[in-house]
C-alpha positions in Angstrom: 1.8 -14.7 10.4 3.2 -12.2 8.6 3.7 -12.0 4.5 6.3 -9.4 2.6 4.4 -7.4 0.3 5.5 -5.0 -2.4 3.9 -2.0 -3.5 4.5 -0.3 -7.0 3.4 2.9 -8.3 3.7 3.3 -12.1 3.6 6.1 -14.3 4.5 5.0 -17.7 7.1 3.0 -15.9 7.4 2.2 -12.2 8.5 5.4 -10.0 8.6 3.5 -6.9 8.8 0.6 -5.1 7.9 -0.1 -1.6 8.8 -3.6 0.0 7.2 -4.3 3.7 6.0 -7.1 5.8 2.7 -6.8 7.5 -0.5 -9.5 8.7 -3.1 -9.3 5.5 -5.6 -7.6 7.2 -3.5 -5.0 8.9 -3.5 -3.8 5.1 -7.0 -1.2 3.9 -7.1 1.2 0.8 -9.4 3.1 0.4 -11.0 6.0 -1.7 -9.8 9.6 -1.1 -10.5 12.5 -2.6 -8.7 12.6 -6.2 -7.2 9.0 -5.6 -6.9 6.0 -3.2 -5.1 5.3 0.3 -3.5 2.7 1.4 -2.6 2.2 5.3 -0.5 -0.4 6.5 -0.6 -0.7 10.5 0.5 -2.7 13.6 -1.6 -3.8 16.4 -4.3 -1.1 16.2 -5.7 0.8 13.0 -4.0 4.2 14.9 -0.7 2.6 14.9 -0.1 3.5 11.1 3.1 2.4 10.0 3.3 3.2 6.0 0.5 5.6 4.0 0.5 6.1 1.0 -1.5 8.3 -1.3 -2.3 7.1 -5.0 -3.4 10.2 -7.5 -6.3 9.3 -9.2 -5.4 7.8 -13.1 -1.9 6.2 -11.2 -1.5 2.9 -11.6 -0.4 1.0 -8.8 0.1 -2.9 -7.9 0.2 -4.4 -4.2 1.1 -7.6 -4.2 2.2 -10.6 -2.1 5.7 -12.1 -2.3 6.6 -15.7 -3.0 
């Protein structure tokens, strides 16, 4: 079942927001070179549907919707 997630990426304040819906494990970050990843995808890990880099010493929050 899917959940609506929201991601937030905050310099002193939040720049953006990003509001999606997506199965838990269909979510990965991981580390890249100066800062993190995170991939959201469909059915298969190749079917990438948001990617978003993170600068390293960015704040960010994912989080699950209630």
């Amino acid at each position: 079942m899917t959940e609506t997630y929201s991601l937030t990426i905050y310099d002193e304040t939040p720049l953006s927001t990003e509001t999606f819906e997506a199965l838990p494990e269909n979510i990965t970050t991981e580390s890249a070179e100066n800062g993190e990843r995170i991939l959201v995808h469909d059915d298969s890990p190749d079917d990438i549907r948001l990617e978003v880099f993170v600068p390293e010493g960015t704040a960010y929050t994912l989080r699950k919707e209630v």
